[in-house]
C-alpha positions in Angstrom: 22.0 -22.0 20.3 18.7 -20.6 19.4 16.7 -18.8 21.8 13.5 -19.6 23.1 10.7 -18.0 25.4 7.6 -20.1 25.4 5.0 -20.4 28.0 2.8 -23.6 28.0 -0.8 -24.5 29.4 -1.0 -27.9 30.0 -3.0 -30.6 31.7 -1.7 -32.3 34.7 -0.6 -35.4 33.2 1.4 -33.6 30.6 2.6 -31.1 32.9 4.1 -33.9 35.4 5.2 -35.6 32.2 7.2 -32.5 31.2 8.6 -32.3 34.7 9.7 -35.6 35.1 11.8 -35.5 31.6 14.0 -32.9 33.7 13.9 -34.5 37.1 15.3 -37.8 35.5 18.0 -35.3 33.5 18.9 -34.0 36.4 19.1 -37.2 37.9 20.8 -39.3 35.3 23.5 -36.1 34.6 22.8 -36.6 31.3 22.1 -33.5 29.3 18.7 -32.4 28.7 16.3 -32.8 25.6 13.3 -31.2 25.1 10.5 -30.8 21.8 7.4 -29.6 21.5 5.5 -29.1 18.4 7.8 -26.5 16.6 11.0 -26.2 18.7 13.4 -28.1 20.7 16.1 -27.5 23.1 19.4 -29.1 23.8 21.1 -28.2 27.3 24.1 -29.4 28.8 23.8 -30.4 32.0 26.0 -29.2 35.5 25.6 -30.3 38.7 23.4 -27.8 40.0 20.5 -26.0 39.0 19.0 -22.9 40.5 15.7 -22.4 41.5 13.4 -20.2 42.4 9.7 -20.4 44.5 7.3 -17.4 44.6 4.0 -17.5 45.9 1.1 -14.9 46.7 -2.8 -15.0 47.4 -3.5 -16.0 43.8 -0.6 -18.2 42.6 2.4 -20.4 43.0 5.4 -19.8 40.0 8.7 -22.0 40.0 10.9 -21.1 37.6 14.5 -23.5 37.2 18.2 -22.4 35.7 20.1 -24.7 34.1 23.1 -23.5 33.4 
């Protein structure tokens, strides 16, 4: 598989948009599919997922392994 390490801005519809393609791969156990304008990711899909929640003063960042 190729590697990939892309940040993204996007709007709040997108964003939720982009977050509910995984939620319902997670949910479905199907395996995931992403795209975006010039790359795309396949990712089998296990039955758990890690996750990880930091916040400070300025900012919230959740990140998610899929392994």
């Amino acid at each position: 598989m190729t590697e990939i390490d892309r940040q993204f801005v996007m709007d709040s519809e997108d964003a939720a948009e982009f977050l509910r393609n995984i939620a319902d791969s997670l949910d479905e156990g199907e395996d995931l599919k992403l795209d975006g304008d010039d790359w795309k990711i396949f990712q089998p899909m296990s039955d758990e997922a890690a996750m990880r929640v930091f916040s400070d003063e300025e900012s919230l960042e959740i990140s998610l392994r899929i392994d």
